[in-house]
One Martini backbone bead per residue (centre of mass of N, CA, C, O) as a GRO file, in nm:
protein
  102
    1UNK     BB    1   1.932  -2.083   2.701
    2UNK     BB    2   1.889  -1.793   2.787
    3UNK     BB    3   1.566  -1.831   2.775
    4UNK     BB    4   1.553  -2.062   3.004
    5UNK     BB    5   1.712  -1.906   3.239
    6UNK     BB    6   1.497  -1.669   3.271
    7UNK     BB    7   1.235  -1.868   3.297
    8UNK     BB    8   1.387  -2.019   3.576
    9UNK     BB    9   1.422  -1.731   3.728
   10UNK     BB   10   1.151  -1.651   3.801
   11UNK     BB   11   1.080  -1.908   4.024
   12UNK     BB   12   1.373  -1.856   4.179
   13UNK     BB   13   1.345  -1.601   4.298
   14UNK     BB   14   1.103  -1.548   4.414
   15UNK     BB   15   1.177  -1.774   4.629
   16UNK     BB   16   1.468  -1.607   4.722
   17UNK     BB   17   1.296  -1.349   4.829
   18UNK     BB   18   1.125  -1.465   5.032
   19UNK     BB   19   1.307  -1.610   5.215
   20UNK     BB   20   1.453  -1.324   5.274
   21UNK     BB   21   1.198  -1.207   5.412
   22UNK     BB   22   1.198  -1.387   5.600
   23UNK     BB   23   1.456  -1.329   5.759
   24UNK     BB   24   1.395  -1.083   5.844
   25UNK     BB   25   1.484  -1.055   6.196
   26UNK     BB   26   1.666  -1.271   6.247
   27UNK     BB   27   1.877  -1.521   6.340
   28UNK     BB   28   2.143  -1.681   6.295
   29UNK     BB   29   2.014  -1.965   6.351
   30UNK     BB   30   1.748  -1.907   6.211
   31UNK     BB   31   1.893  -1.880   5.923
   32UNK     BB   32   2.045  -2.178   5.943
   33UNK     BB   33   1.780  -2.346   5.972
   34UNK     BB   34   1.678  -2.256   5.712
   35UNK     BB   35   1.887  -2.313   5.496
   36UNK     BB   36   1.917  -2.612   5.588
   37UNK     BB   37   1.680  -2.698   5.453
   38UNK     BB   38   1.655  -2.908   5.177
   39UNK     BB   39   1.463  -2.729   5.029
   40UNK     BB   40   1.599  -2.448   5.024
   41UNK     BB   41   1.884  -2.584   4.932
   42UNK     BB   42   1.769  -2.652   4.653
   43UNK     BB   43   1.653  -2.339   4.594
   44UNK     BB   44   1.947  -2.220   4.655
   45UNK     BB   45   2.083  -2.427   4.388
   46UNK     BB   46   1.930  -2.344   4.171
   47UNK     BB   47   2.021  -2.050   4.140
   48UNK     BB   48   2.268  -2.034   4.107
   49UNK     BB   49   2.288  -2.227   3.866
   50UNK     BB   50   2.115  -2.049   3.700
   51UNK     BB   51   2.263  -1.748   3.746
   52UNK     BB   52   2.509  -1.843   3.632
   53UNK     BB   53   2.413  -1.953   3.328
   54UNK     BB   54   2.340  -1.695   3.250
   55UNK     BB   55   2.551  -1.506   3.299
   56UNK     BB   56   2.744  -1.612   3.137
   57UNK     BB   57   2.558  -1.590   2.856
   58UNK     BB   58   2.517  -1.285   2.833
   59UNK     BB   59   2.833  -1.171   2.839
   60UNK     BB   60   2.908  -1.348   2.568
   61UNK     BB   61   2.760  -1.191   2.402
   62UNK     BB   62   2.878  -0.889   2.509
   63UNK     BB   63   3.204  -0.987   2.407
   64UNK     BB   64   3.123  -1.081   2.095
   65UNK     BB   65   2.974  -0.798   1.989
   66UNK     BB   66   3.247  -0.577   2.159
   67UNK     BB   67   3.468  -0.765   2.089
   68UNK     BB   68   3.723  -0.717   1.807
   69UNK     BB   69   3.971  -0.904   1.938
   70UNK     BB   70   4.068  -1.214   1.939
   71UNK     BB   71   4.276  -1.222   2.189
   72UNK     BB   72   4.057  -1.096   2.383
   73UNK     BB   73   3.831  -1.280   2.367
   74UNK     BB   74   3.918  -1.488   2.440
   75UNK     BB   75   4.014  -1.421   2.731
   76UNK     BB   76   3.719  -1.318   2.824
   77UNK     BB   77   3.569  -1.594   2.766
   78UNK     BB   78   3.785  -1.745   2.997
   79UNK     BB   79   3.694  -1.576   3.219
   80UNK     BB   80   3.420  -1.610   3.255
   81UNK     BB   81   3.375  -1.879   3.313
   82UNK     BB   82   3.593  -1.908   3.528
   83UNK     BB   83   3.406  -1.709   3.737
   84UNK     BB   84   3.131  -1.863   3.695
   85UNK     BB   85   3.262  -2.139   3.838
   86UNK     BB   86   3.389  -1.988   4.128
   87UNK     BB   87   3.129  -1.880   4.200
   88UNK     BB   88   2.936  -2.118   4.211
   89UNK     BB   89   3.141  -2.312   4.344
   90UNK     BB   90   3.103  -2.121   4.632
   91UNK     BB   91   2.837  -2.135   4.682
   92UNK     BB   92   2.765  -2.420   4.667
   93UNK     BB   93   2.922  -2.490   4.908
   94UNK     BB   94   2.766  -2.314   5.156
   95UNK     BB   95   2.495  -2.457   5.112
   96UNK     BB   96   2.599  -2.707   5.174
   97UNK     BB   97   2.729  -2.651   5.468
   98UNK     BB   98   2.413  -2.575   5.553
   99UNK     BB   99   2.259  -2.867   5.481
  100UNK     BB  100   2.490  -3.046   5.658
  101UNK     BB  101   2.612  -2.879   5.927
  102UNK     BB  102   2.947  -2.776   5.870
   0.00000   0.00000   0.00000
């Protein structure tokens, strides 16, 4: 799975780069009206879903491999889950707020 969200994060990330330079220098009605557009929308939740999936996901190994206290890696192992699920839907949330004109 971690090498599939690798794979989708390379056209997503470059689409959100473009975006990114593309605002550079915009007016915020411009960059709210920019984002706010269907497919921006579309394509800057789909990174958030991605980049948040992989970032769970490589943490996760990293946590499995580096700590090796059971009690310890289980809390650590729920609090990246914990964390990488509020920051997502707070960001889609966001995404979501300027997408419907909130």
């Amino acid at each position: 799975r971690q090498r599939m969200t690798a794979l989708a994060n390379v056209p997503l990330l470059l689409a959100f780069v473009w975006i990114v330079i593309s605002l550079a220098g915009s007016t915020f009605a411009e960059a709210r009206a920019t984002l706010g557009h269907p497919v921006t929308g579309v394509i800057m939740a789909l990174v958030i879903i991605s980049a948040f999936i992989h970032m769970k996901l490589g943490m996760q190994v990293i946590i499995e491999d580096y700590v090796h206290g059971e009690g310890l890696k289980v809390a650590l192992l729920m609090l990246n889950t914990f964390f990488c699920v509020v920051l997502g839907l707070a960001s889609l949330f966001a995404i979501l707020q300027l997408s419907f004109g909130a």
